[in-house]
C-alpha positions in Angstrom: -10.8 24.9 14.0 -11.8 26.7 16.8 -9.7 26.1 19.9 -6.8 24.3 17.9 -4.0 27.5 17.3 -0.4 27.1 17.1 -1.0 27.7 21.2 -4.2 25.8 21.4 -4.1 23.2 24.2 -3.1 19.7 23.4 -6.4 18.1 23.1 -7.4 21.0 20.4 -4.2 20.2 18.7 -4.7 16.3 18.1 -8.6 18.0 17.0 -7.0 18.8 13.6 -4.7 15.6 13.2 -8.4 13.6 13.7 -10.0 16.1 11.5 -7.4 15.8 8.8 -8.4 12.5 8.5 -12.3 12.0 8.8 -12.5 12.6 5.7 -9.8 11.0 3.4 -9.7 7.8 3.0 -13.4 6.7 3.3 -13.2 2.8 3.6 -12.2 0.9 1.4 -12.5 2.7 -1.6 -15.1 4.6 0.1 -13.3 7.8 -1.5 -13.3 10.5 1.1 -14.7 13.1 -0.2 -12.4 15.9 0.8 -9.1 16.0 1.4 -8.7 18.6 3.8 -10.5 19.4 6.8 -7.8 22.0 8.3 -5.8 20.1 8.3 -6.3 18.1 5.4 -8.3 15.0 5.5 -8.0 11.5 4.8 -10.0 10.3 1.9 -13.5 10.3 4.0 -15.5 7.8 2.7 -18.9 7.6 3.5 -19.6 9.7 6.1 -17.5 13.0 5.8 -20.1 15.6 6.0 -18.0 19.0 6.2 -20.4 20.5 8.8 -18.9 17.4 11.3 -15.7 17.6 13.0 -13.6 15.6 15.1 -13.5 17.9 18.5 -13.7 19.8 20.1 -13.5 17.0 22.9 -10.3 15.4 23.4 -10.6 11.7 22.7 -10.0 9.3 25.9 -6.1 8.1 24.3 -4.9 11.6 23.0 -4.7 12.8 27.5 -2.3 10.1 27.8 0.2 11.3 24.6 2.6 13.9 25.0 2.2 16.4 22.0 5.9 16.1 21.1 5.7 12.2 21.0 2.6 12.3 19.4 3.5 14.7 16.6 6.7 12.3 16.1 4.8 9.3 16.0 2.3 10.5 13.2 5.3 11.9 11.7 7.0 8.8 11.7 3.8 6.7 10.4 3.1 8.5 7.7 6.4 8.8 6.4 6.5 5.5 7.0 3.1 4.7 4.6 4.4 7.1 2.2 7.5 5.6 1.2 6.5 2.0 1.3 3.3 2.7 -0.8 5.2 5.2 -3.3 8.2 2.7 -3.6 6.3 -0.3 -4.0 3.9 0.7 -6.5 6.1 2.4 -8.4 8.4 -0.8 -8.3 5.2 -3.2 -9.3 4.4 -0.7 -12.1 8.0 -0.6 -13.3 8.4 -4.8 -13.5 4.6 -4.8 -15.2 5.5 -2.8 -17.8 8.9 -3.3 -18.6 8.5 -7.3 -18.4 6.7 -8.9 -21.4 6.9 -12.5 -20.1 4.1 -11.2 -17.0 1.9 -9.4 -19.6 -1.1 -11.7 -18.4 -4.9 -10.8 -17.6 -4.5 -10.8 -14.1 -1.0 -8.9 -14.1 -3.0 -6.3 -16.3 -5.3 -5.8 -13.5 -2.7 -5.6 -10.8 -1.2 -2.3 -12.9 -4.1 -0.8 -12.4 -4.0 -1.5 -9.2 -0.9 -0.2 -8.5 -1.5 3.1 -10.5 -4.6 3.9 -8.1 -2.4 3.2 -5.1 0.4 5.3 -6.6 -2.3 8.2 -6.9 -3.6 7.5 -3.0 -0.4 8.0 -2.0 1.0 10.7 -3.9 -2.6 12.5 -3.6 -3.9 11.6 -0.2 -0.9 11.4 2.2 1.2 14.6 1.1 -2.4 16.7 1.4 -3.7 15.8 4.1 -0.7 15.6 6.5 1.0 18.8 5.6 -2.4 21.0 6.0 -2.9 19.3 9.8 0.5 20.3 10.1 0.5 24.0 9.6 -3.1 23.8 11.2 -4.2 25.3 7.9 -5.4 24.7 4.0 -2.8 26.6 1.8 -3.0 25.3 -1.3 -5.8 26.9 -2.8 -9.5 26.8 -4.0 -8.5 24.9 -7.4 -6.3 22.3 -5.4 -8.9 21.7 -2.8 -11.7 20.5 -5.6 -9.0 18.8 -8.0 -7.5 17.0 -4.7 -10.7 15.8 -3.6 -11.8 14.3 -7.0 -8.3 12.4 -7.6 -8.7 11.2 -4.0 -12.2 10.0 -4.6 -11.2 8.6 -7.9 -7.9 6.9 -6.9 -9.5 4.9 -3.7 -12.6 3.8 -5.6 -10.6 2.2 -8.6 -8.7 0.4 -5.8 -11.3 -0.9 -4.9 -12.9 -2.2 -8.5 -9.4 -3.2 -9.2 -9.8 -5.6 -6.4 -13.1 -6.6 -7.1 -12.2 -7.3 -10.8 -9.0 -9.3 -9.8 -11.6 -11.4 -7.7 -13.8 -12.3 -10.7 -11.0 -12.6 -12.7 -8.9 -15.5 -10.8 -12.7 -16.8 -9.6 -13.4 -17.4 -13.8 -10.4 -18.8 -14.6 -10.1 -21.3 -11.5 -13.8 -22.6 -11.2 -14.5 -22.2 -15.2 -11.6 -22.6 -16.6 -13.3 -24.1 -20.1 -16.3 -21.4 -20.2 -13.7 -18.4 -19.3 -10.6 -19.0 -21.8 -13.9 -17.7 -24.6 -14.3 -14.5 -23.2 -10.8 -14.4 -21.2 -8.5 -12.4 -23.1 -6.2 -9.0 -22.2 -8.1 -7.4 -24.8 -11.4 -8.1 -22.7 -9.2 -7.3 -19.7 -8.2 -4.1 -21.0 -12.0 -2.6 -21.6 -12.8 -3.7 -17.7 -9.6 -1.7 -16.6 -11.4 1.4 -18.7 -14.6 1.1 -17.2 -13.7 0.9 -13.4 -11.8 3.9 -14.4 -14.6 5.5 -16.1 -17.0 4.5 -13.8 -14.8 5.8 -10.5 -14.6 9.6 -12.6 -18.3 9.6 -13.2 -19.0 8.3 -10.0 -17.0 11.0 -8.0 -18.0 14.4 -9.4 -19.9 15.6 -7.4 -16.7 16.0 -5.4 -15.3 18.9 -6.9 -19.0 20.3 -7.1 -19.3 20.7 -3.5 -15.5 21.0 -2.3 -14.6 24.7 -1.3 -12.3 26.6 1.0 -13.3 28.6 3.6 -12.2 31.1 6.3 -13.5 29.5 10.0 -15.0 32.2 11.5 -13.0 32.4 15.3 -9.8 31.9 13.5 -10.1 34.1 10.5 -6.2 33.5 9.8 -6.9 29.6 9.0 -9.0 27.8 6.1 -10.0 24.4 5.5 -10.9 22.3 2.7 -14.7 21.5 3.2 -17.6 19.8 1.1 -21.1 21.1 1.7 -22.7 18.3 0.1 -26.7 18.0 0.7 -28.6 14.8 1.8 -24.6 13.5 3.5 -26.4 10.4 5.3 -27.9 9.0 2.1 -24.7 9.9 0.3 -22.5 8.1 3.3 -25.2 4.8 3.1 -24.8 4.6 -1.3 -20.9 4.8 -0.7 -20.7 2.2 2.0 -22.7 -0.1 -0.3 -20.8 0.8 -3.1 -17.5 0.6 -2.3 -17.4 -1.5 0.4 -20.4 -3.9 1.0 -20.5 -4.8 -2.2 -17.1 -5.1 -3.0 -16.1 -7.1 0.3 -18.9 -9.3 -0.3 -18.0 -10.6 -3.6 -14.4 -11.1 -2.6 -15.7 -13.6 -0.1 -18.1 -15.1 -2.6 -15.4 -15.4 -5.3 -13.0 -16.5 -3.0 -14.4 -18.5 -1.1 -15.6 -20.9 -4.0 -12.0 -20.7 -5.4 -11.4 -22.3 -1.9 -13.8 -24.9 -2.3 -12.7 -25.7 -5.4 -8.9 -25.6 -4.3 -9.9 -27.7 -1.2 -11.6 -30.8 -3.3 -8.4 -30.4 -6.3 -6.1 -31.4 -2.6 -8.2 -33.9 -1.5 -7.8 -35.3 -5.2 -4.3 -34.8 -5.3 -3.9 -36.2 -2.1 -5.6 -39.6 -3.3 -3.7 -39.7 -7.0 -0.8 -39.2 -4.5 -1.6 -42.1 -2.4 -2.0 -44.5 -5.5 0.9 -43.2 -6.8 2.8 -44.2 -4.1 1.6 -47.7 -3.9 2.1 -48.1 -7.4 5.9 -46.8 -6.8 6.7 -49.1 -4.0 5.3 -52.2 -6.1 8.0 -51.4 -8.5 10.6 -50.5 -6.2 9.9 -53.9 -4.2 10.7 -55.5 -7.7 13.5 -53.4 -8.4 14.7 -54.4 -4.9 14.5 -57.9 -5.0 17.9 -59.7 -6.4 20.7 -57.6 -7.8 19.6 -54.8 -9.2 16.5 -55.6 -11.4 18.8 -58.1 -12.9 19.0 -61.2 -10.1 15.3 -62.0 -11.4 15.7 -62.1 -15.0 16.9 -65.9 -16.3 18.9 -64.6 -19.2 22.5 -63.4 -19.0 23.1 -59.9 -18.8 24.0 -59.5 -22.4 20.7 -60.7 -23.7 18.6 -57.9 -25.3 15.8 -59.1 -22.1 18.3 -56.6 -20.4 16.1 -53.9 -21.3 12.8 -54.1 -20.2 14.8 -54.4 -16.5 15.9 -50.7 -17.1 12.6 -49.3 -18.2 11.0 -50.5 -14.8 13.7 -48.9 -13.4 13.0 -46.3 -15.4 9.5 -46.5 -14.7 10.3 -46.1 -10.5 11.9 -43.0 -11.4 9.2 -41.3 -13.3 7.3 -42.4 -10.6 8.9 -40.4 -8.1 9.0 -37.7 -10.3 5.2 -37.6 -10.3 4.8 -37.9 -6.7 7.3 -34.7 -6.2 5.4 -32.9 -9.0 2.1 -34.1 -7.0 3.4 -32.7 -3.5 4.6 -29.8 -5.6 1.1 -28.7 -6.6 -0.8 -29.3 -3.4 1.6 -27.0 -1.7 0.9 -24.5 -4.2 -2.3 -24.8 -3.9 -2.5 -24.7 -0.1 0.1 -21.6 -0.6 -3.1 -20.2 -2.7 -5.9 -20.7 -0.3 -3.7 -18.9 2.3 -3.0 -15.9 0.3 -7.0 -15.6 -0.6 -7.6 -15.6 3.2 -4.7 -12.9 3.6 -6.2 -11.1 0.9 -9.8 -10.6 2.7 -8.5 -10.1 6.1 -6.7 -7.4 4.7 -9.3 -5.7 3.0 -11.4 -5.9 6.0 -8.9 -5.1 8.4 -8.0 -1.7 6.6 -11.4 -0.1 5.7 -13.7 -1.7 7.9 -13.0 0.3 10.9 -12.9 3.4 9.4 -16.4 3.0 7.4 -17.8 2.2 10.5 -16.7 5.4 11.6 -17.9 7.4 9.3 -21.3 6.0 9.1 -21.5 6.5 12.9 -20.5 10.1 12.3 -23.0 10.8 9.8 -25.9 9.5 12.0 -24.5 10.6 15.7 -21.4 12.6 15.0 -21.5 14.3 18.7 -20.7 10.4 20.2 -18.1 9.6 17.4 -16.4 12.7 17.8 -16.1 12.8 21.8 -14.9 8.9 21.5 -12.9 9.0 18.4 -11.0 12.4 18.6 -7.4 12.6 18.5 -5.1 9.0 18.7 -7.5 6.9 17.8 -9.4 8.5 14.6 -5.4 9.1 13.5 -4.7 5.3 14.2 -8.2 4.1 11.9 -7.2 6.8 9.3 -3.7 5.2 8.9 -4.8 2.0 8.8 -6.8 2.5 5.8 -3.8 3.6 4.0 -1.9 0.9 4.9 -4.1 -0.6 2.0 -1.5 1.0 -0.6 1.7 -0.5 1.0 0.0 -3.9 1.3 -1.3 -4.6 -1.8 1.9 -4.3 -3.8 3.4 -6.5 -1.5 0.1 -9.2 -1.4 -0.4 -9.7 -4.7 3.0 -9.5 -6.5 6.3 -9.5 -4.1 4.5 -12.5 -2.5 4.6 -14.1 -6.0 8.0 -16.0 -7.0 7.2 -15.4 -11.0 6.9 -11.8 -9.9 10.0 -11.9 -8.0 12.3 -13.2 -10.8 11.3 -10.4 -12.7 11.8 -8.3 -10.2 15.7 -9.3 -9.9 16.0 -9.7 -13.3 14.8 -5.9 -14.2 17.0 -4.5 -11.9 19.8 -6.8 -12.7 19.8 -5.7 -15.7 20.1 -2.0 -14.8 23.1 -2.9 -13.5 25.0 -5.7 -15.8 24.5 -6.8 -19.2 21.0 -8.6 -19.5 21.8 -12.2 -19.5 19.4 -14.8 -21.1 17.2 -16.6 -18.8 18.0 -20.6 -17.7 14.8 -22.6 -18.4 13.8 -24.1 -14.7 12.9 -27.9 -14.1 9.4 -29.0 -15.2 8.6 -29.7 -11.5 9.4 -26.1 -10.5 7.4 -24.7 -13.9 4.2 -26.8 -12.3 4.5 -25.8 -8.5 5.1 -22.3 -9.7 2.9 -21.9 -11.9 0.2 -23.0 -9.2 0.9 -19.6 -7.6 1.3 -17.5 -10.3 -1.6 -14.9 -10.8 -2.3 -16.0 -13.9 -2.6 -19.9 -12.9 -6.2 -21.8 -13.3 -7.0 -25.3 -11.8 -9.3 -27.0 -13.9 -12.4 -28.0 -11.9 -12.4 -31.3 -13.9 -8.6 -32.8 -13.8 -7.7 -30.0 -10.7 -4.1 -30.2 -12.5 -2.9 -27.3 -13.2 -4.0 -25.8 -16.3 -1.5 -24.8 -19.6 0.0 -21.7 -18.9 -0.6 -21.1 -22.6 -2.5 -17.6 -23.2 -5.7 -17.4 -24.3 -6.3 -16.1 -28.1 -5.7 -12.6 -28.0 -8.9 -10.5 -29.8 
């Protein structure tokens, strides 16, 4: 990049740190189509055209940063991204496969999940931040088109892992009759192969048009570009692929597992209510006299002795249905919380940057004088935070998951001991969260956590 040497000045430095990442990490699973823009690039998305750089202008927040800090900071941040994401993906695909007990449909879907993130990281981070940092492409002609179409690959079946947990949880909470036909880890299994099928047919063109190439001022560096034709009508089909598309049926999918969710309270709520008025008429009884036993005319001997236990016995299972009552409506508020986390997340990490890129493809003069430097750097991190959040969203966040989590490890350690069966109030809350749970639309109990027929 012209202007951006070993001795450049500081603004034409932070030029290959924001071009390493305009094209990497194209929104949300907007695969960047190259990895490597001199300095590497984030998975670009939509918009990477290789003819458009970030610079030479310096962008309005990279005046205010020192170099040295600066080159700490992004030093620190992706370090930072890199271990999280590698450790906790590589932790979720450990306790997935080795566990048999969370062999579900959803869980199926969340290995997947974890296998693309494992490839972002291990494919995206390590070649685009080492290339910005020698302020060259290194590794080669072969590397630059097999990096690009892993990269491209890896963020899109992210993506259509999400969208396919989405359905997923959407069928088994709102249809939980019509769904347990078709619902099965067999069927789970060929979705898993067609998002990755789909993602490799969908991203050769990558290695097509990825190439490296000498930049003519600075003969002594080389970048990683893709010389794609027709870039604004390939920037629009992978915004509406892998993004408007799949953030729109998120919100769809879960925002009826909401609803639904939100009416199963308000039902829960009123069983709750009747529950306790029924429990207070027989604790009044129980209350009155000695014991149950003041009211009863025969001695205490007489065999009448024992319908006065079983009311007592009956105000005890009805406590125990009011706690398993509270116990489900706080899973199920725990549920609609996590769905909300779950979009803002999604949103939060790739929106930005695909609104980048497309501005870049249709004005990339403006979004490179604005963007250049800090703040295309802070956008291009963000989207990978995707990989160290998703790990930690849909399984750490998950008490089932957990267990097996301490239980893998612990057994690494010491000899395996058998598991304690938990109390039938716990099994129900718990099972409210798990990612395999369903809430009948009909009873809005809690569904058996029996499997559907395998096929």
């Amino acid at each position: 990049m012209p202007g951006a040497g070993p001795g450049g000045s500081r603004w034409a430095r932070g030029q290959g740190r924001a071009q390493d990442q305009a094209s990497c990490l194209g929104g949300g699973g907007g695969p960047g189509p190259g990895c490597t823009r001199e300095g590497g690039r984030l998975p670009a998305g939509p918009a990477s055209a290789p003819s458009g750089r970030w610079g030479p202008w310096p962008g309005p927040l990279t005046l205010l940063c020192p170099p040295e800090l600066d080159l700490a900071v992004r030093v620190l941040l992706y370090s930072a991204i890199f271990l999280l994401g590698l450790c906790g993906n590589a932790l979720v695909i450990v306790v997935l496969a080795g566990n048999k007990r969370l062999r579900t449909i959803t869980n199926s879907f969340l290995l997947s999940l974890a296998l693309s993130d494992l490839m972002v990281v291990l494919f995206c981070l390590p070649f685009t931040f080492i290339p910005n940092l020698m302020q060259t492409f290194v590794f080669g002609r072969a590397v630059c088109k097999a990096v690009a179409y892993l990269m491209g690959v890896s963020v899109s079946v992210s993506t259509f892992s999400l969208v396919a947990i989405a359905i997923e949880r959407y069928s088994a909470i709102c249809r939980p009759l019509q769904s347990r036909v078709w619902q099965t880890r067999s069927h789970a299994y060929r979705v898993i192969a067609a998002t990755w099928v789909l993602s490799a047919l969908l991203m050769l063109p990558y290695p097509v048009y990825s190439t490296t190439q000498t930049l003519h001022r600075q003969p002594h560096r080389t970048e990683c570009s893709h010389n794609w034709p027709g870039h604004h009508i390939r920037s629009l089909l992978l915004l509406i692929t892998l993004f408007l598309v799949p953030g729109l049926v998120m919100i769809v999918a879960y925002g009826l597992i909401s609803s639904e969710l939100c009416r199963g309270i308000r039902f829960e709520m009123d069983l709750s209510r009747e529950q306790n008025g029924a429990t207070a008429e027989l604790l009044a009884s129980c209350d009155e006299g000695d014991g149950c036993y003041a009211q009863l005319p025969r001695p205490a001997e007489s065999p009448m002795e024992l319908p006065a236990l079983s009311l007592e016995d009956s105000a005890q299972r009805g406590r125990a249905c009011i706690n398993s009552s509270e116990a489900k409506l706080l899973a199920k508020k725990r549920v609609i919380r996590m769905l909300l986390v779950i979009v803002v997340l999604f949103f939060g990490c790739w929106l930005p940057l695909y609104i980048v890129n497309t501005w870049r493809a249709f004005d990339p003069q403006a979004a490179h004088c604005a963007l250049s430097g800090v703040p295309i750097s802070f956008i291009h991190l963000l989207s990978y935070c995707s990989t160290c959040t998703n790990p930690f969203v849909y399984c750490f966040m998950n008490k089932r998951f957990r267990q097996a989590f301490a239980s893998t490890f612990a057994c690494c350690t010491m000899p395996c001991r058998p598991r304690q069966r938990r109390a039938p109030e716990e099994e129900e809350g718990e099972e409210a969260t798990a990612t395999g749970a369903s809430f009948s639309k009909f009873s809005y109990t809690t569904v058996s956590s029996m499997a559907p027929p395998e096929h």
